[in-house]
Each structure stands twice: as C-alpha cells, then as structure tokens.
PDB file of N, H, CA, C and O in Angstrom:
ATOM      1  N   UNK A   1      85.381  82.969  72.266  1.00  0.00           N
ATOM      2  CA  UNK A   1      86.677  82.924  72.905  1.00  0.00           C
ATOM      3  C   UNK A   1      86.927  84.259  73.617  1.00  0.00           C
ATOM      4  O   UNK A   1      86.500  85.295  73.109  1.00  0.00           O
ATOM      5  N   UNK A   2      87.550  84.271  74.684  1.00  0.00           N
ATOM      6  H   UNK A   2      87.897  83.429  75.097  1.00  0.00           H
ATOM      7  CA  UNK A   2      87.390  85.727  75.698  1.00  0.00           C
ATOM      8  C   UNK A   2      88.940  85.843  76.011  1.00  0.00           C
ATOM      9  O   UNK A   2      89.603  85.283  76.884  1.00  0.00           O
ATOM     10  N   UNK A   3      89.186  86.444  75.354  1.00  0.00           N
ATOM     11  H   UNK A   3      88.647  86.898  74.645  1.00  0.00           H
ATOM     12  CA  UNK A   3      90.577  87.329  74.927  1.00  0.00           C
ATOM     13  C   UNK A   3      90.982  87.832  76.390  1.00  0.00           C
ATOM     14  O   UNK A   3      90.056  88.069  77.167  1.00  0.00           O
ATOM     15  N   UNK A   4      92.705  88.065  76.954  1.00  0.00           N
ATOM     16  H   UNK A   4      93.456  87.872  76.324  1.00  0.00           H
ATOM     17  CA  UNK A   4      92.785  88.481  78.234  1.00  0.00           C
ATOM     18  C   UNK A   4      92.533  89.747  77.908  1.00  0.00           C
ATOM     19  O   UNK A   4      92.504  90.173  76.754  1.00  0.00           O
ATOM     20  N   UNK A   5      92.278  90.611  79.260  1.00  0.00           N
ATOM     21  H   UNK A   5      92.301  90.265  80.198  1.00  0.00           H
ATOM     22  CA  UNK A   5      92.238  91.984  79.577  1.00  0.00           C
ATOM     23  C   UNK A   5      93.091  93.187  78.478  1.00  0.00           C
ATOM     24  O   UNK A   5      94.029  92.498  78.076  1.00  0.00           O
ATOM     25  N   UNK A   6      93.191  94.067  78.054  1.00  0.00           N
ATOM     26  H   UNK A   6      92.430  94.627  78.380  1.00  0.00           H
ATOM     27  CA  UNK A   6      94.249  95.054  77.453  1.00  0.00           C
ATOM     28  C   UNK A   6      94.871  95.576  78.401  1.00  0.00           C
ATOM     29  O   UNK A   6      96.092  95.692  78.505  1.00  0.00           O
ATOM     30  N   UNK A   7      93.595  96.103  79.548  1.00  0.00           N
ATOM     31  H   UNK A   7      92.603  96.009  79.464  1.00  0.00           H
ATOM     32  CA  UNK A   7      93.220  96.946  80.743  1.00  0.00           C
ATOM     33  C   UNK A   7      92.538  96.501  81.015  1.00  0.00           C
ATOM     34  O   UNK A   7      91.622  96.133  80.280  1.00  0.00           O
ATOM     35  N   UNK A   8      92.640  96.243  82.528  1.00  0.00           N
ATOM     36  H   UNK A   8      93.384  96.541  83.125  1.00  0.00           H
ATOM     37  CA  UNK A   8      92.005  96.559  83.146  1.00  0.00           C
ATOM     38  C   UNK A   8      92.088  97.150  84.679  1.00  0.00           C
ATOM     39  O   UNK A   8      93.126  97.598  85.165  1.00  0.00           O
ATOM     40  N   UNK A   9      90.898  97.082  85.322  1.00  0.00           N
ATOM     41  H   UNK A   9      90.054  96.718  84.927  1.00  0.00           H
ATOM     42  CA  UNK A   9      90.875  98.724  86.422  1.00  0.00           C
ATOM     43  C   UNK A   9      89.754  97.686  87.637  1.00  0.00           C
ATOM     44  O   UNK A   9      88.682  97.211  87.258  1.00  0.00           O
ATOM     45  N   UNK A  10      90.340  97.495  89.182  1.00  0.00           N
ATOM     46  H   UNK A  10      91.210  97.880  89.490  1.00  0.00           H
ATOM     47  CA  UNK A  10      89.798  96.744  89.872  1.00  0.00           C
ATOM     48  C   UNK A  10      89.729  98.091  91.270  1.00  0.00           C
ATOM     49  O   UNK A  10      90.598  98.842  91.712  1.00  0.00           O
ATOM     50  N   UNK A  11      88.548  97.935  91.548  1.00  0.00           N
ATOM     51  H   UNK A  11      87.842  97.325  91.189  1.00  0.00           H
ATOM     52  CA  UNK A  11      88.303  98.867  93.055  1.00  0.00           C
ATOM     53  C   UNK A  11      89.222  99.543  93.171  1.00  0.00           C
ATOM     54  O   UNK A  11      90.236  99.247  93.805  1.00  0.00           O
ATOM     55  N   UNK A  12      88.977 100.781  92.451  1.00  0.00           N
ATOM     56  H   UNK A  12      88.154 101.021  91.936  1.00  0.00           H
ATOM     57  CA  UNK A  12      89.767 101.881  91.849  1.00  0.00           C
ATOM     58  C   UNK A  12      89.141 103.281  92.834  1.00  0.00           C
ATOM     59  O   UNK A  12      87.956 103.610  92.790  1.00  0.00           O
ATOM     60  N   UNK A  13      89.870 103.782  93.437  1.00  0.00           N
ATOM     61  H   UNK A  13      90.833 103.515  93.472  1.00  0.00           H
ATOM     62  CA  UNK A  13      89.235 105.166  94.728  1.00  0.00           C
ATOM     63  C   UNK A  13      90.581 106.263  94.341  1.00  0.00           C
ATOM     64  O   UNK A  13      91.769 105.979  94.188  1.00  0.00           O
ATOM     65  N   UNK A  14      90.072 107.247  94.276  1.00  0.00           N
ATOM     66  H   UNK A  14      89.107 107.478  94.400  1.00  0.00           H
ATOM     67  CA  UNK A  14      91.050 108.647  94.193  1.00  0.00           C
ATOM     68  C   UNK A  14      90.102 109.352  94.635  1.00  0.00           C
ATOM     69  O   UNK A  14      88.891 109.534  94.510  1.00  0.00           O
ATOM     70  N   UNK A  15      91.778 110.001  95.671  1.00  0.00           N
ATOM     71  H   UNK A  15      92.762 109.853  95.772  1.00  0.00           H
ATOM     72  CA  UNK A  15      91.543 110.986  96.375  1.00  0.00           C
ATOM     73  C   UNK A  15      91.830 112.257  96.189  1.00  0.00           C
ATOM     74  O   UNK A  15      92.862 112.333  95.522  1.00  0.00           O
ATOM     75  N   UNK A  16      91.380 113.355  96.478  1.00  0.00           N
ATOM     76  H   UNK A  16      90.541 113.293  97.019  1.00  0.00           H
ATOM     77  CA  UNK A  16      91.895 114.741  96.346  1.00  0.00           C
ATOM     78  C   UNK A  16      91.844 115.368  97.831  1.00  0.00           C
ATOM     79  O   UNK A  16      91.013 116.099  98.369  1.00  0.00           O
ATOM     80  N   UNK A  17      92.876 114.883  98.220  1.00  0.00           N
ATOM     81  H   UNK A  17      93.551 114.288  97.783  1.00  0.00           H
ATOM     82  CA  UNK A  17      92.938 115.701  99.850  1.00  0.00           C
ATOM     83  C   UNK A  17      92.767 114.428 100.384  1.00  0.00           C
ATOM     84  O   UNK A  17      93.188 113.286 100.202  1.00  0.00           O
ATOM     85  N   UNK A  18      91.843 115.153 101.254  1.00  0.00           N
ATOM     86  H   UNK A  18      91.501 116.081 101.402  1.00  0.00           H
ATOM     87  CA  UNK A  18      90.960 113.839 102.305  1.00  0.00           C
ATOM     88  C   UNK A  18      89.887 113.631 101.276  1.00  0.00           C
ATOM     89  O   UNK A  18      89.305 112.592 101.586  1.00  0.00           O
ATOM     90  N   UNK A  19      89.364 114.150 100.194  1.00  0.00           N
ATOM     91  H   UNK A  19      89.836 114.994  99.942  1.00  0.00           H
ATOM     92  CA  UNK A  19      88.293 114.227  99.807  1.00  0.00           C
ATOM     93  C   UNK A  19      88.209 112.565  99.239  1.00  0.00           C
ATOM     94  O   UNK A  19      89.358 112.225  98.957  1.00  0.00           O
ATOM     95  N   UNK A  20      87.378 111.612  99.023  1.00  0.00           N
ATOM     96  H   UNK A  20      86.445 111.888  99.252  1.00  0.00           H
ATOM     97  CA  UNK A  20      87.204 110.599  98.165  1.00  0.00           C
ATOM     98  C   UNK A  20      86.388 110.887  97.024  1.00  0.00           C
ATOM     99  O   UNK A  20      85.176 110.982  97.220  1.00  0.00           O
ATOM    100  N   UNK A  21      87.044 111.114  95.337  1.00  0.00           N
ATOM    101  H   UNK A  21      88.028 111.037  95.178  1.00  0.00           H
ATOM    102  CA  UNK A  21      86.446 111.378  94.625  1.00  0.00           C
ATOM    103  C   UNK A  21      85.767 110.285  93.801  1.00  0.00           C
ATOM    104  O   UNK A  21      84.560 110.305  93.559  1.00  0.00           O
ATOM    105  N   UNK A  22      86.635 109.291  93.364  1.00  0.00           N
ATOM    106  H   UNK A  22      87.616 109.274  93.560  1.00  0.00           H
ATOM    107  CA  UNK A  22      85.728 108.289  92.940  1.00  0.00           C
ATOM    108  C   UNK A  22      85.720 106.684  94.349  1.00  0.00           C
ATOM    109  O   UNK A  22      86.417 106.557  95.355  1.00  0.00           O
ATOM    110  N   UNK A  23      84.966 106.039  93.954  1.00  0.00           N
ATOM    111  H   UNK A  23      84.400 106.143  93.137  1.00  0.00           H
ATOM    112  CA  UNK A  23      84.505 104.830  94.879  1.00  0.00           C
ATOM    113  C   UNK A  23      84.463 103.705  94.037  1.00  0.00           C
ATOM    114  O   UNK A  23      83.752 103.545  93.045  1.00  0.00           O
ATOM    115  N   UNK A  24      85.360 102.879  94.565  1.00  0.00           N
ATOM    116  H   UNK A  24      85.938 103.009  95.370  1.00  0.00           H
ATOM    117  CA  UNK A  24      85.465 101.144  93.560  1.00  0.00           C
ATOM    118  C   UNK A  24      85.535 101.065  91.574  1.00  0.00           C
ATOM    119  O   UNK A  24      85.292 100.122  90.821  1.00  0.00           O
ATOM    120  N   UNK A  25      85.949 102.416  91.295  1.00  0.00           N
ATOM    121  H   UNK A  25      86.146 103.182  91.907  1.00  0.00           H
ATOM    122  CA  UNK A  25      85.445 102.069  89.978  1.00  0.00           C
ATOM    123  C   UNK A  25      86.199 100.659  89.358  1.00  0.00           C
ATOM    124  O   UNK A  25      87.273 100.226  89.775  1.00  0.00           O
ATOM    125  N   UNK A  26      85.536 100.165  88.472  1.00  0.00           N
ATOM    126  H   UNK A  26      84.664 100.517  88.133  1.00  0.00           H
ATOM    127  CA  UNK A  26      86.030  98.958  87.319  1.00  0.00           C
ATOM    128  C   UNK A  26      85.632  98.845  86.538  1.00  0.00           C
ATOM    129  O   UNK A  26      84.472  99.177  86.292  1.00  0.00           O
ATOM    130  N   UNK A  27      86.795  98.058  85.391  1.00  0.00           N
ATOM    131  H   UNK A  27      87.737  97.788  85.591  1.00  0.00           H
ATOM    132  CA  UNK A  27      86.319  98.377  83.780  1.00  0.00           C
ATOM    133  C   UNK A  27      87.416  97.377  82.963  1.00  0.00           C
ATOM    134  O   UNK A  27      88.628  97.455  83.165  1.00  0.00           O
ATOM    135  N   UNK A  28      86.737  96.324  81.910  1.00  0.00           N
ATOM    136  H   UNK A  28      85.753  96.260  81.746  1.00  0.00           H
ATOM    137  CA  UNK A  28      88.203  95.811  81.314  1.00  0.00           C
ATOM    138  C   UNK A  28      87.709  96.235  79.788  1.00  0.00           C
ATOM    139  O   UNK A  28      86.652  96.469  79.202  1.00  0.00           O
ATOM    140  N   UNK A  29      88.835  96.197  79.566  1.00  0.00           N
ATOM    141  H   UNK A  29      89.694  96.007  80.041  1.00  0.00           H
ATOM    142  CA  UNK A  29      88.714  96.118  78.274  1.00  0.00           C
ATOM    143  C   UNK A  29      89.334  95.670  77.439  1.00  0.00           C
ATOM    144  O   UNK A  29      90.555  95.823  77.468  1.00  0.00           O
ATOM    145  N   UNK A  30      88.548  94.757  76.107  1.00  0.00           N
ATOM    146  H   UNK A  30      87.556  94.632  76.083  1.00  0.00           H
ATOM    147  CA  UNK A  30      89.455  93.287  75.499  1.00  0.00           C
ATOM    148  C   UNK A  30      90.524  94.083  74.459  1.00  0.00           C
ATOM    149  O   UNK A  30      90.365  95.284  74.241  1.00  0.00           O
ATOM    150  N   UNK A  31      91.384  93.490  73.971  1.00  0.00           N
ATOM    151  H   UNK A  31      91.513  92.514  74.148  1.00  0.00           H
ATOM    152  CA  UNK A  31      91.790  93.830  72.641  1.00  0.00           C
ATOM    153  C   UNK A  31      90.525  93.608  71.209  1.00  0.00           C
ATOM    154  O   UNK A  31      89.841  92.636  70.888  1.00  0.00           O
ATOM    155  N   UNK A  32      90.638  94.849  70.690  1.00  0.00           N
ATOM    156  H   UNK A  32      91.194  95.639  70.951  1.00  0.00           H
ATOM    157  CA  UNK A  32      89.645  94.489  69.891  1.00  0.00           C
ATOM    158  C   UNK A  32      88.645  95.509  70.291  1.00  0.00           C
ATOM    159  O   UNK A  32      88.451  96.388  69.451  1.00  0.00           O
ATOM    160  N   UNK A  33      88.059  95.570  71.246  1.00  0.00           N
ATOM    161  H   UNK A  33      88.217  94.856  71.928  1.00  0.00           H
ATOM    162  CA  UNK A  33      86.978  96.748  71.817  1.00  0.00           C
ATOM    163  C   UNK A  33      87.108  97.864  72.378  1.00  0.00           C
ATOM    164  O   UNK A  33      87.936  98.278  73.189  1.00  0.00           O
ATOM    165  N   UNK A  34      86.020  98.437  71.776  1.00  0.00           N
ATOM    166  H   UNK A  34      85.347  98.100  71.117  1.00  0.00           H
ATOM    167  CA  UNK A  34      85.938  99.770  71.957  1.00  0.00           C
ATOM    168  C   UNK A  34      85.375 100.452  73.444  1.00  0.00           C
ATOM    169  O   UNK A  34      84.297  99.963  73.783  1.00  0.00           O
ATOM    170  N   UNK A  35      85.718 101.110  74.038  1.00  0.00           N
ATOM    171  H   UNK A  35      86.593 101.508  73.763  1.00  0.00           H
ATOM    172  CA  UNK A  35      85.372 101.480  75.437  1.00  0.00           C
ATOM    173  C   UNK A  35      84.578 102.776  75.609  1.00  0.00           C
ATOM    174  O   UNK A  35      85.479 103.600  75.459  1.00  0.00           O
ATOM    175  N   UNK A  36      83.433 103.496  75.834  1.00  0.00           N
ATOM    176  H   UNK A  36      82.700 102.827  75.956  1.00  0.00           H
ATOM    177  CA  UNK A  36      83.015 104.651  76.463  1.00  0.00           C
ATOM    178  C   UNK A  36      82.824 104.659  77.777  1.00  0.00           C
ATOM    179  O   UNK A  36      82.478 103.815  78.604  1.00  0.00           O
ATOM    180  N   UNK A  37      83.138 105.856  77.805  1.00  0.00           N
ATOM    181  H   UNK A  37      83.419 106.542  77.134  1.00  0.00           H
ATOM    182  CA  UNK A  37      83.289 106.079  79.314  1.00  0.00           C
ATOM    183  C   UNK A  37      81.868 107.535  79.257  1.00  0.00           C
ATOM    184  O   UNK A  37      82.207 108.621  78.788  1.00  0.00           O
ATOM    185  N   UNK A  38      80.644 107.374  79.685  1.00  0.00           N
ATOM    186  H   UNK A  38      80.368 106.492  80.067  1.00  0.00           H
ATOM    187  CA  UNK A  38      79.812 108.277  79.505  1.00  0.00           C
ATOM    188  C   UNK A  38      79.673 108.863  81.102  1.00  0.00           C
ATOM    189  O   UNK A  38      80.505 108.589  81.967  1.00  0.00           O
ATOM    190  N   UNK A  39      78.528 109.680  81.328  1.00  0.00           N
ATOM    191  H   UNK A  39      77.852 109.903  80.625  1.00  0.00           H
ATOM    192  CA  UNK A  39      78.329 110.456  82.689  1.00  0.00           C
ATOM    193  C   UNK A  39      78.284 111.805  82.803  1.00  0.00           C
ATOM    194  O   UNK A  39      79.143 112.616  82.458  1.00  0.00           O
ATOM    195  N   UNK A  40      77.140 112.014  83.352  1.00  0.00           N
ATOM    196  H   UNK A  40      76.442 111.355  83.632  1.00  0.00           H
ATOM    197  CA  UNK A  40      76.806 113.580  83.275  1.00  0.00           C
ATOM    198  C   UNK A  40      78.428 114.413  83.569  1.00  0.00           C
ATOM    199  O   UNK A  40      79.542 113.893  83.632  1.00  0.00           O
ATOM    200  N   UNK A  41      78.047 115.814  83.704  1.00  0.00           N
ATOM    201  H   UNK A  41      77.142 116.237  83.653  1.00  0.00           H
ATOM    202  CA  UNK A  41      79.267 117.128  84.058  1.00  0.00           C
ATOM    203  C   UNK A  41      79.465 116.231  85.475  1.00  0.00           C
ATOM    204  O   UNK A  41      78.517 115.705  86.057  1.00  0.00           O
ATOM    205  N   UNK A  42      80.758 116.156  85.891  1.00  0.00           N
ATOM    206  H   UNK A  42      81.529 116.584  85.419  1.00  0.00           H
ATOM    207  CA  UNK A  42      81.395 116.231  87.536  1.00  0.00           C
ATOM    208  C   UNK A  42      80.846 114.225  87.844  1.00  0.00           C
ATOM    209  O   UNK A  42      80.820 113.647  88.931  1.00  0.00           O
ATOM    210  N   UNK A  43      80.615 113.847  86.947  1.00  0.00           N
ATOM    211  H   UNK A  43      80.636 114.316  86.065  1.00  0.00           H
ATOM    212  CA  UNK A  43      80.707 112.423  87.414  1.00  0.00           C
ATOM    213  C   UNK A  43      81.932 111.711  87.820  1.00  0.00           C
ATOM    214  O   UNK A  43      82.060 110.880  88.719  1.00  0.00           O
ATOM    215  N   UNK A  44      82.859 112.205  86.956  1.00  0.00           N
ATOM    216  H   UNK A  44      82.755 112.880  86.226  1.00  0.00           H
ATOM    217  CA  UNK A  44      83.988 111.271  87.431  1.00  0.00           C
ATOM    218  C   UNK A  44      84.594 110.851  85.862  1.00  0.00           C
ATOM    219  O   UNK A  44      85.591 110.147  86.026  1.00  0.00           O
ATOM    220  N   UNK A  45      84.333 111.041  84.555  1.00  0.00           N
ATOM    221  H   UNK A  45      83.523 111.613  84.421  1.00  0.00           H
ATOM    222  CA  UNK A  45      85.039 110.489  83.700  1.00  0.00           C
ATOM    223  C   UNK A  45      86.177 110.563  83.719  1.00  0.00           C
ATOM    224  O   UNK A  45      87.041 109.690  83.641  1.00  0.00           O
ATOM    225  N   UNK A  46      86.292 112.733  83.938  1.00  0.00           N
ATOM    226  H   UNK A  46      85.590 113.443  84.001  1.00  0.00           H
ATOM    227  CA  UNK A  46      88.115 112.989  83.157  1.00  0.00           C
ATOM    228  C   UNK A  46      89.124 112.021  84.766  1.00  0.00           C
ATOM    229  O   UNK A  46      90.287 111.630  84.856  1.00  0.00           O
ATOM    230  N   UNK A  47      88.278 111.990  85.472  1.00  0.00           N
ATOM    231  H   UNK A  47      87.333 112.308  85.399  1.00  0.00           H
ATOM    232  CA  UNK A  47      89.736 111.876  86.632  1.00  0.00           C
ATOM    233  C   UNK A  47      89.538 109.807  86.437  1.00  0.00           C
ATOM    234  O   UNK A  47      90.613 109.220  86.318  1.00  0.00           O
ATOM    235  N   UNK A  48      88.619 109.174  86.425  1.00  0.00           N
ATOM    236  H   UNK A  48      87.746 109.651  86.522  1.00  0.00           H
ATOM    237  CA  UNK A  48      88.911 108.220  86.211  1.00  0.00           C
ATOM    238  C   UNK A  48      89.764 107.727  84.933  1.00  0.00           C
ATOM    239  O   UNK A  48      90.170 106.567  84.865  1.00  0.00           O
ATOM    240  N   UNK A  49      89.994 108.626  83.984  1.00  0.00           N
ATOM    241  H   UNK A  49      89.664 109.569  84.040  1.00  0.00           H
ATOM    242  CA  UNK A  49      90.966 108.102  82.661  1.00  0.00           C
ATOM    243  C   UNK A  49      92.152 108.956  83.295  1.00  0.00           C
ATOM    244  O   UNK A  49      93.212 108.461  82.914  1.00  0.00           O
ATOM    245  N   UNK A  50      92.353 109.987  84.069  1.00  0.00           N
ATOM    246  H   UNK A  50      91.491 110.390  84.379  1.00  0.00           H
ATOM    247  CA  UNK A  50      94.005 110.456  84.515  1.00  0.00           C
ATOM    248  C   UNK A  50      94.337 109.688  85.744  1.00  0.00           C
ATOM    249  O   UNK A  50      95.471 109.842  86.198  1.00  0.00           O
ATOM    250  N   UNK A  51      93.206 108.584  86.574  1.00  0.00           N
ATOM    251  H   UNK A  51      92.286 108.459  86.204  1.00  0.00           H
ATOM    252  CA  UNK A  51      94.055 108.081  87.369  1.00  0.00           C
ATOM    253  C   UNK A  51      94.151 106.576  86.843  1.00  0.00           C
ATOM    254  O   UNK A  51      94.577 105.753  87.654  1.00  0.00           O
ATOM    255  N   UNK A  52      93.784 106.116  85.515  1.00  0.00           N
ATOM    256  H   UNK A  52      93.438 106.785  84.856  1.00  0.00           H
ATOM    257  CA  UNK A  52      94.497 105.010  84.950  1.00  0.00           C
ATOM    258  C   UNK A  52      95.854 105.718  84.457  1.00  0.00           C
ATOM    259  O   UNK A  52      96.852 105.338  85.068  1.00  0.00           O
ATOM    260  N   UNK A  53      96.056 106.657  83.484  1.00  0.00           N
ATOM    261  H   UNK A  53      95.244 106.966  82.988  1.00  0.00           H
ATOM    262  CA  UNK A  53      97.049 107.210  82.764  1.00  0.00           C
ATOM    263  C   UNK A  53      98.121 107.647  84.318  1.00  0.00           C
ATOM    264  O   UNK A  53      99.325 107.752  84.088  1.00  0.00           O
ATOM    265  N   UNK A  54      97.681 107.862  85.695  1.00  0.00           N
ATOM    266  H   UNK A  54      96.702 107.778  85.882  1.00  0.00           H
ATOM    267  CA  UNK A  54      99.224 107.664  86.366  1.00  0.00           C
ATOM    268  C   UNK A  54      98.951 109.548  86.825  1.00  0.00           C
ATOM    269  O   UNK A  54      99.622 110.170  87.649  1.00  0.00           O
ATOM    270  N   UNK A  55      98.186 109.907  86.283  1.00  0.00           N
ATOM    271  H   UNK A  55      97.641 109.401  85.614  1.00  0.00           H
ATOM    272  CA  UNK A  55      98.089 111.697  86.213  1.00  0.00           C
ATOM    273  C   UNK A  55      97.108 112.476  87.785  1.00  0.00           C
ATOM    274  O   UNK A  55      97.107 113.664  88.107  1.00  0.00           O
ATOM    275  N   UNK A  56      96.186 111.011  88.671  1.00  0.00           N
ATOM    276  H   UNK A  56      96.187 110.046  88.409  1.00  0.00           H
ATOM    277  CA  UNK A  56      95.125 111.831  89.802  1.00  0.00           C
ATOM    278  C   UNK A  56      95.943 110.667  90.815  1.00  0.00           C
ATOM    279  O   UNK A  56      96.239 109.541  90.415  1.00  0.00           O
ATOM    280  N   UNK A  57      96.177 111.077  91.913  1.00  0.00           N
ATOM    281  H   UNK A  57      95.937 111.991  92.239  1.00  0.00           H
ATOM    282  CA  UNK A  57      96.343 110.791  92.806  1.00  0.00           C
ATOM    283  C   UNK A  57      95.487 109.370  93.383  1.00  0.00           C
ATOM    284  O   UNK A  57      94.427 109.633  93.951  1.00  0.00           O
ATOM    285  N   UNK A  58      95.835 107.991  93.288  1.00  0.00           N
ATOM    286  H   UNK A  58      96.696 107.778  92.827  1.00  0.00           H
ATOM    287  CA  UNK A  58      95.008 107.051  93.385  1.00  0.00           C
ATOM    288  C   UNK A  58      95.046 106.533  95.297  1.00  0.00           C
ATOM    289  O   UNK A  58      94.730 105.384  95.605  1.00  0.00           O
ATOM    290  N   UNK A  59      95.296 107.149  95.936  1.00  0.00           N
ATOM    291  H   UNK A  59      95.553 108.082  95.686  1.00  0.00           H
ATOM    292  CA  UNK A  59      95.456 106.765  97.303  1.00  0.00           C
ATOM    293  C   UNK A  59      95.009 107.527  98.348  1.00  0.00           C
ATOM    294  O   UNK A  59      94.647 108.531  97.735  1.00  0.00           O
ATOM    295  N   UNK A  60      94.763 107.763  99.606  1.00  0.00           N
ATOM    296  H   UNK A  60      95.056 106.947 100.104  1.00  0.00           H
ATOM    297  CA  UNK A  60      93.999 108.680 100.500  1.00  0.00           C
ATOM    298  C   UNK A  60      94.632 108.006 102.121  1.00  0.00           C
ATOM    299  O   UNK A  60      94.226 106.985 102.676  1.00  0.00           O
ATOM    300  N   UNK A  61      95.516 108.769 102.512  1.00  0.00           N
ATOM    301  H   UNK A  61      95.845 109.598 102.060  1.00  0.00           H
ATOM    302  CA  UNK A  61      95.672 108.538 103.780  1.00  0.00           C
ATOM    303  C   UNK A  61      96.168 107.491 104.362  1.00  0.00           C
ATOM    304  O   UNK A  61      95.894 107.176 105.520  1.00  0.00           O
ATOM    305  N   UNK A  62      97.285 106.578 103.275  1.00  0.00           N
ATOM    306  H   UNK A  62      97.508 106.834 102.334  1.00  0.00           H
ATOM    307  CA  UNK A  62      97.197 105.420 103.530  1.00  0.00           C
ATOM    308  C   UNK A  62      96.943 104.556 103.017  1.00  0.00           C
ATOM    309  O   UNK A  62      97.626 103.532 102.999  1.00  0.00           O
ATOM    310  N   UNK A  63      95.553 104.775 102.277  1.00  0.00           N
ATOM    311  H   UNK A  63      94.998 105.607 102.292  1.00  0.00           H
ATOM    312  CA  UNK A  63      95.003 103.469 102.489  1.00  0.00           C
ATOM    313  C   UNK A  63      95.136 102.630 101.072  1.00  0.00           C
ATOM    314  O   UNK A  63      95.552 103.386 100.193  1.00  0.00           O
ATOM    315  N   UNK A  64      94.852 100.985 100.489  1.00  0.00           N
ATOM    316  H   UNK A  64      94.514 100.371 101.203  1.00  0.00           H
ATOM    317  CA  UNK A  64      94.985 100.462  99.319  1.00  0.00           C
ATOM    318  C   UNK A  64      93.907 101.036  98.705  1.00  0.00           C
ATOM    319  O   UNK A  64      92.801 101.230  99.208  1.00  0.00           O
ATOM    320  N   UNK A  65      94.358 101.366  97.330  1.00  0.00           N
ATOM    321  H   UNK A  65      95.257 101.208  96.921  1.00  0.00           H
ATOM    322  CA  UNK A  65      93.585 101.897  96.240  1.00  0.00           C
ATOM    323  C   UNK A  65      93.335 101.513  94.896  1.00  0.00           C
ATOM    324  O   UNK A  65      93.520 102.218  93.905  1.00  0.00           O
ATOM    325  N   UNK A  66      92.871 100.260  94.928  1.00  0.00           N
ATOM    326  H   UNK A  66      92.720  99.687  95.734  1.00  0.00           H
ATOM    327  CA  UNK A  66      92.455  99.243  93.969  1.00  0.00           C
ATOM    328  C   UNK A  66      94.229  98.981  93.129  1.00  0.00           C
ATOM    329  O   UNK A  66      95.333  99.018  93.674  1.00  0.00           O
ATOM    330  N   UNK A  67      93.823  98.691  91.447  1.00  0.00           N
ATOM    331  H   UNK A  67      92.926  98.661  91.005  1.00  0.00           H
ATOM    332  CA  UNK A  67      94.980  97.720  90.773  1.00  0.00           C
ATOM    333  C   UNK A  67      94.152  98.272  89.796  1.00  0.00           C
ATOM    334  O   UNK A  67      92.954  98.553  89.783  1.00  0.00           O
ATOM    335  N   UNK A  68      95.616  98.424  88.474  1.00  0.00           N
ATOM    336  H   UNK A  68      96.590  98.195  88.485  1.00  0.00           H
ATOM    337  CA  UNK A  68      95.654  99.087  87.263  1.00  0.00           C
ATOM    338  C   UNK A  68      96.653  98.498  86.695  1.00  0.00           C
ATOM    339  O   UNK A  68      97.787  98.859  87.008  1.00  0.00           O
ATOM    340  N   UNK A  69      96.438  97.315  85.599  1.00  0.00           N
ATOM    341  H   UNK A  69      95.516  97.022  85.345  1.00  0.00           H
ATOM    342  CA  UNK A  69      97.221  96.308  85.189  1.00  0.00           C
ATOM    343  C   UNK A  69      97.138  96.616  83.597  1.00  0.00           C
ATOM    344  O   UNK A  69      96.229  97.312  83.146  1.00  0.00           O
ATOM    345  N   UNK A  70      98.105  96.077  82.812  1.00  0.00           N
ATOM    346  H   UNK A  70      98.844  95.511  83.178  1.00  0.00           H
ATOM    347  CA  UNK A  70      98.111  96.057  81.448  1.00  0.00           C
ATOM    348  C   UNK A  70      99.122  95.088  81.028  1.00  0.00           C
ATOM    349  O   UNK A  70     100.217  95.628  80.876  1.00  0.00           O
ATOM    350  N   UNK A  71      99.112  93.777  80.781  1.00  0.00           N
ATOM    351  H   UNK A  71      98.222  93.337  80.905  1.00  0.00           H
ATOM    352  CA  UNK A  71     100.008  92.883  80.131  1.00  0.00           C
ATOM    353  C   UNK A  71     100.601  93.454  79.199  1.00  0.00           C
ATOM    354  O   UNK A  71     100.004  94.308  78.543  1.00  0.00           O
ATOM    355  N   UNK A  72     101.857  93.130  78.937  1.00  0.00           N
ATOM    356  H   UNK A  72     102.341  92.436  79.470  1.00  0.00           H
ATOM    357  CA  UNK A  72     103.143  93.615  78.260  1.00  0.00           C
ATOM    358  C   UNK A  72     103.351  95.103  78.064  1.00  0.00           C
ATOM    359  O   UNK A  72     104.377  95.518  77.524  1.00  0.00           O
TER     360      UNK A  72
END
C-alpha cells in the first residue's frame, strides 16, 4: 500500500543571484521513512534542505521554480 507524500519536492532550482545553484531537484518522502540526503562538500545538500524549510531563495529572474507541498 503506498501511503501519500509527507513531502514532497518537484523541479526544484535555487538561485543565488543570477547564479543557478541547484537544477530540477526531487524527492518524496512517505510517512514512515527515513530520508538521506548524501553528496560530496558543495553538492547541494545544506541549500536543498533550506530551500524546502523556506530559508534559500527558490526563484531566479522571474522564472517558475518547481513545488514544495506537505498535506496538512
């Protein structure tokens, strides 16, 4: 049985400046499971968990910058 989403994270891009730091990320995760987020130094972990938490800048110039949903 496949439980809805807790979180989840759809073509997800943050920007710093003009800069594009991450590209499309996505990720769900059920109730019940456990999530790592691994990746060498400067991959992208800490800013992909501060631009779910609302904390990195998820937009660049405009443009749409994926969806960050959480039922209730």
């Amino acid at each position: 049985m496949s439980a809805l989403p807790v979180v989840q994270v759809e073509d997800l891009d943050v920007y710093y400046g003009t800069s594009q730091i991450l590209f499309g990320v996505g990720l769900s995760v059920r109730k019940g499971e456990t999530m790592a987020l691994l990746g060498r130094n400067g991959a992208g972990k800490s800013t992909t968990m501060k631009a779910i938490m609302g904390l990195a800048p998820r937009a660049g110039a405009g443009s749409p910058c994926g969806a960050i949903w959480s039922p209730g």
